[in-house]
C-alpha positions in Angstrom: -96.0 -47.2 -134.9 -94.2 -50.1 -136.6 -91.6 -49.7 -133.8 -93.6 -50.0 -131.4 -95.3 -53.0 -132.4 -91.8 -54.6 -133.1 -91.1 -53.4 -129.0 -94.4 -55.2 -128.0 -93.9 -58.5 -129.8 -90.3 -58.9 -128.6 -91.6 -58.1 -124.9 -94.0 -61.3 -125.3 -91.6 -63.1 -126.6 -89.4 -62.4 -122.9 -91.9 -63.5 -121.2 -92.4 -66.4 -122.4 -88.6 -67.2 -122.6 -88.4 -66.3 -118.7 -91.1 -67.7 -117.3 -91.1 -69.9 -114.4 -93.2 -72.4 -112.6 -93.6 -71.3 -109.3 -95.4 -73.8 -106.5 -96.4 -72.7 -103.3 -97.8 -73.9 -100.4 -98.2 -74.6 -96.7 -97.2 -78.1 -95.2 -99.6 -79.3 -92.1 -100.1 -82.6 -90.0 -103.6 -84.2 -89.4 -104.7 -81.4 -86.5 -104.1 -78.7 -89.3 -100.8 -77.2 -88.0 -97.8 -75.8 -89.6 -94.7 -78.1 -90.3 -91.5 -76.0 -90.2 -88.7 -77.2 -91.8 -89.9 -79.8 -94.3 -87.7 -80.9 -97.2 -89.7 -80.1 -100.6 -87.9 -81.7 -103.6 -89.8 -80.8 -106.9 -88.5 -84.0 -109.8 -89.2 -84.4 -113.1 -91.5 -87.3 -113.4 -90.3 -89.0 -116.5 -86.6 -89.0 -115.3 -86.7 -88.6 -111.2 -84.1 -86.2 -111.3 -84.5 -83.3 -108.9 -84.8 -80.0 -110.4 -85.1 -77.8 -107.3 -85.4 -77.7 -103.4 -86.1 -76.0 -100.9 -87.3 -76.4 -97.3 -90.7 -75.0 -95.5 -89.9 -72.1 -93.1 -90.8 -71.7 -89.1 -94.6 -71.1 -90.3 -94.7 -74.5 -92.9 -95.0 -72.3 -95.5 -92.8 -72.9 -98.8 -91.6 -71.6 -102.4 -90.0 -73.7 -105.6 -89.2 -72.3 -109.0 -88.2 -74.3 -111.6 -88.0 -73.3 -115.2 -88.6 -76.5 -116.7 -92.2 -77.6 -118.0 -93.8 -81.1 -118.1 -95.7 -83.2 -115.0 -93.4 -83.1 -112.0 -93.6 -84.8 -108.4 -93.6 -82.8 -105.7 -91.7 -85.0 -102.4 -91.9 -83.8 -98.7 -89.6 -85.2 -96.0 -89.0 -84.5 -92.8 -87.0 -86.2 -89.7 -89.0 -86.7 -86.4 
């Protein structure tokens, strides 16, 4: 039993070591349709340096992980 309970608390632990901040979402214009292909930039707001990217696919819709924790800024660009 002791084992066990030694397995569970070190499984917590994991998670919490591996976890990630996942944002996702779907870029749209002013008549409410998809964006493809729109720069997504996720920065750390204290220091403005960019801890991941990514860009939205054919249908607008996008996915950023970071492993970092703390207020961020989410920036969208796009050419055109």
């Amino acid at each position: 039993m002791k084992k066990i309970k030694l397995f569970i608390v070190f499984l917590f632990y994991s998670q919490i070591v591996f976890s990630q901040t996942t944002f996702k979402g779907l870029v749209i214009d002013e008549a409410n349709k998809s964006i493809p292909f729109v720069n997504v930039l996720i920065k750390a707001d204290s220091s403005n340096v960019i801890l991941a990217y990514t860009y939205s696919k054919e249908n607008g819709v996008y996915t950023l992980k970071t492993s970092k924790r703390g207020m961020f800024n989410l920036t969208f660009s796009a050419l055109g």
